[in-house]
C-alpha positions as CSV (number, residue, x, y, z in Angstrom):
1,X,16.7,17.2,23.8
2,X,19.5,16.5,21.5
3,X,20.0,16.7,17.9
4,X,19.2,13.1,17.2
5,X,15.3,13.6,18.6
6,X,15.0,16.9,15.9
7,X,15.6,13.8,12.9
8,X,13.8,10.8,14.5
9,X,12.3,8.6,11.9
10,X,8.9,8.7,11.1
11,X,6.2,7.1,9.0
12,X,2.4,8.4,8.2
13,X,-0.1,6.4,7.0
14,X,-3.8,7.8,5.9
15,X,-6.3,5.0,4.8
16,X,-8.6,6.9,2.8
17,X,-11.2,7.8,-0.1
18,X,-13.5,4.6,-0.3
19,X,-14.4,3.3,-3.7
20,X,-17.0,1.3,-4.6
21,X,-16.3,-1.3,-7.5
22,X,-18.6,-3.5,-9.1
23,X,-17.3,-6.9,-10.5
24,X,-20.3,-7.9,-12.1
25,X,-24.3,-7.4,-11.2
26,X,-24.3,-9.5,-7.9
27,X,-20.7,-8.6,-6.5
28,X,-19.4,-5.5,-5.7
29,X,-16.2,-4.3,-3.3
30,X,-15.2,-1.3,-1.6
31,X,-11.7,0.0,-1.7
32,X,-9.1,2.1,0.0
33,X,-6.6,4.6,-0.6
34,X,-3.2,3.7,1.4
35,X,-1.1,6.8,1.3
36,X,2.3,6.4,2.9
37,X,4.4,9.4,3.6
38,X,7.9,8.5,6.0
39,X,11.7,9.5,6.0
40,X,12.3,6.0,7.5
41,X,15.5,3.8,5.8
42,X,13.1,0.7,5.7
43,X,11.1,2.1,3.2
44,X,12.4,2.3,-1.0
45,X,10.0,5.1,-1.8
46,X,9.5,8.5,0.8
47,X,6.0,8.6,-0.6
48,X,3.4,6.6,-2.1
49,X,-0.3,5.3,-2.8
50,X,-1.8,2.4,-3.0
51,X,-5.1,1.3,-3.2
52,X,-5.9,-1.8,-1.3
53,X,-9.3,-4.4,-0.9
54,X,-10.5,-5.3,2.7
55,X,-9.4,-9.4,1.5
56,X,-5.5,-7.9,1.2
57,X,-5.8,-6.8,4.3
58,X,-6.6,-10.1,5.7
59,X,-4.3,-11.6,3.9
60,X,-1.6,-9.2,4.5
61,X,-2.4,-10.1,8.4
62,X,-2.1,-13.9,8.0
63,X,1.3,-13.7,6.1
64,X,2.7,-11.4,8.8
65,X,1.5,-13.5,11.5
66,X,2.7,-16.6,10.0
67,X,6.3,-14.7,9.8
68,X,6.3,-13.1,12.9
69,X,4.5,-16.3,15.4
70,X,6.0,-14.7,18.4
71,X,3.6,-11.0,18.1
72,X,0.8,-10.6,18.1
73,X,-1.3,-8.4,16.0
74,X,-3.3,-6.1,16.2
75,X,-7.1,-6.9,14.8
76,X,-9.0,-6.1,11.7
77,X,-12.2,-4.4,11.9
78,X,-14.4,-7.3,12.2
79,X,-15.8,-9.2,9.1
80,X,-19.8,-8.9,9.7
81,X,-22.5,-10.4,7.4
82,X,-24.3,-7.0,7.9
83,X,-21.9,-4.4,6.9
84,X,-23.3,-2.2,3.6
85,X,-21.3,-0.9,1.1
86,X,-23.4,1.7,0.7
87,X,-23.9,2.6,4.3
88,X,-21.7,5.5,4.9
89,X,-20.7,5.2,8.4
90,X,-20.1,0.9,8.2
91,X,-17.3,2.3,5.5
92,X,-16.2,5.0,7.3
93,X,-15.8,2.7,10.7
94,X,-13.7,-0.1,8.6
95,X,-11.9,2.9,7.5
96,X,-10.8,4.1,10.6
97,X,-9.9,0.2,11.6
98,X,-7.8,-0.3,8.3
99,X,-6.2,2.2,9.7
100,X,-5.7,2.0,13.1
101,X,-4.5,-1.4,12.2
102,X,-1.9,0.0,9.4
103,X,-0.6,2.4,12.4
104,X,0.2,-0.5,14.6
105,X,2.0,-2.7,11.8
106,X,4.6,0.2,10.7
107,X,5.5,0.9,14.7
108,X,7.4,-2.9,14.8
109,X,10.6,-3.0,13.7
110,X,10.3,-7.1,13.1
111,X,7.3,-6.3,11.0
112,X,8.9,-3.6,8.8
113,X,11.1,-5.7,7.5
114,X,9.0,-8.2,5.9
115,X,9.0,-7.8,2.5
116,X,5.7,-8.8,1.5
117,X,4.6,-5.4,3.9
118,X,6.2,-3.2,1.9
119,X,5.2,-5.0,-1.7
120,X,1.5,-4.7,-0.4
121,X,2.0,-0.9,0.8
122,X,3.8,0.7,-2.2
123,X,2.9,-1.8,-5.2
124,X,-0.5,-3.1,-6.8
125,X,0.6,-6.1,-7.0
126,X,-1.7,-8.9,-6.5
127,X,-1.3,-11.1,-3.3
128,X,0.0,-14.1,-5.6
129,X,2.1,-11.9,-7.3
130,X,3.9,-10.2,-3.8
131,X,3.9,-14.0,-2.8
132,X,6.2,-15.2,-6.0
133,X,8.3,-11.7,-6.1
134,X,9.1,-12.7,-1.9
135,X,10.2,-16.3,-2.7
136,X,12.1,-15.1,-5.9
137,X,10.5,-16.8,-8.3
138,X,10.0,-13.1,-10.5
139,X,12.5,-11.6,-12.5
140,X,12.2,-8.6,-10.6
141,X,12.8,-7.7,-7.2
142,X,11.0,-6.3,-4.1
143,X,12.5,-2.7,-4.8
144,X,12.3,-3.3,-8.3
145,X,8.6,-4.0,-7.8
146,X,8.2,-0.5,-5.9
147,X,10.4,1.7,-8.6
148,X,8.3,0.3,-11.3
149,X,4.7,1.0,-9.5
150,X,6.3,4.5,-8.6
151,X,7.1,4.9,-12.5
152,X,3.9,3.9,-14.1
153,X,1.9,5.9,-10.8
154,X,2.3,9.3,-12.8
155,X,0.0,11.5,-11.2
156,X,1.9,11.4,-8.3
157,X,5.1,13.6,-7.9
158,X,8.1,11.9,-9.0
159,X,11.2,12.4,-6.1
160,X,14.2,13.9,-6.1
161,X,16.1,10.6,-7.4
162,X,13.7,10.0,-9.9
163,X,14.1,13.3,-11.3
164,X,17.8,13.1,-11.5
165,X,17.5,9.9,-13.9
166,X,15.3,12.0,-15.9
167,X,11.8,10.4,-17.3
168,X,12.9,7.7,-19.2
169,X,10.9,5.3,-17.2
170,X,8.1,7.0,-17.4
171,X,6.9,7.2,-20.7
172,X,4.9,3.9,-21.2
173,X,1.4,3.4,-20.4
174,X,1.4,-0.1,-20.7
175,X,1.0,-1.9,-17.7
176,X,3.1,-5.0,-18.6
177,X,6.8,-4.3,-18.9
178,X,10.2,-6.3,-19.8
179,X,10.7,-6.7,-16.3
180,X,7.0,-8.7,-16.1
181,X,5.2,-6.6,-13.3
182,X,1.8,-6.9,-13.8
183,X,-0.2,-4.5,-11.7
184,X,-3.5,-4.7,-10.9
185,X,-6.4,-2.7,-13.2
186,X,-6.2,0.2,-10.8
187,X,-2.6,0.6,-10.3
188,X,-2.9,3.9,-12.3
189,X,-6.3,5.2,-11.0
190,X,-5.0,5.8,-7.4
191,X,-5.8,9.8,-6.9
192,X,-3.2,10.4,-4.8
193,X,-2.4,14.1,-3.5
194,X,1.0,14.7,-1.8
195,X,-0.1,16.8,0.8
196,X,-0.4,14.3,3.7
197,X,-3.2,16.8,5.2
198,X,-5.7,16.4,2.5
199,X,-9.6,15.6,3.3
200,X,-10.7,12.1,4.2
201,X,-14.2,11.4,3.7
């Protein structure tokens, strides 16, 4: 083995920590932690956490395939009129194919550099939102997107660059910002935990 092998690129992804929101008193949604941890050059932030509705990840899937006509994906957990929200093992299966599915994405090379991919992994940003800052029609940009999220994500360690700046870009709650990001309501609740080997349940 050479050197090379000992610094090969890598990227984790754990879909965890289902939450159950309700809308209002006849819709309700379940949602997912998306914890990224990678050394890869393709991605702007090392670490982050998202957290992410089963609908992004259909739409995530169309946009992809509509970019990328010549692979084929790999599958969602199926869409059933009988899975329960509050059944603990129909969560814990679309879990494990959010997942599965996440795993397969980041391994293509074509695939990682779609924009929209990263916007949806490491932002809160709503899929019309990702859509407008892709087609440059924001004032900010896909990395600027991703700093931003990263800055107003406080409970989750700052890195190494981030520290060097200092905390200057940290120390507004507000969710709207100069640069017009508009995260979703829970761009700031995402528990995240650095430690990549944390509990799933």
């Amino acid at each position: 083995m050479t050197p090379k092998h000992e610094k090969q690129e890598f990227v984790t992804v754990l879909v965890r920590d289902p939450r159950t929101h309700k809308e209002d008193s006849w819709h309700s949604y379940v949602d997912y932690e998306i914890f990224i941890h990678t050394n890869s050059m393709c991605f702007t932030r090392k670490t982050s956490c998202v957290r992410r509705r089963f609908r992004e990840f259909v739409w995530l899937r169309q946009r992809l395939q509509s970019n990328a006509v010549l692979i084929q994906l790999p599958d969602l957990p199926s869409k059933t009129p009988f899975f329960n929200m509050n059944n603990p093992h129909h969560v814990d299966h679309r879990r494990q194919g959010l997942q599965e599915f996440l795993e397969k994405i980041l391994q293509d090379a074509l695939l990682l550099s779609d924009s929209r991919l990263h916007l949806f992994l490491q932002t809160q940003l709503s899929p019309e939102d990702m859509e407008a800052c892709v087609s440059g029609q924001t004032k900010y940009t896909v990395a600027d997107a991703i700093h931003k999220f990263a800055s107003l994500n406080r409970r989750f360690p700052i890195e190494d660059e981030e520290g060097k700046k200092g905390k200057n870009d940290t120390d507004s709650d507000s969710e709207s910002s100069s640069s017009g990001l508009r995260p979703s309501d829970d761009s700031i609740s995402c528990g995240c935990k650095a430690n990549a080997a944390s509990e799933e349940s």
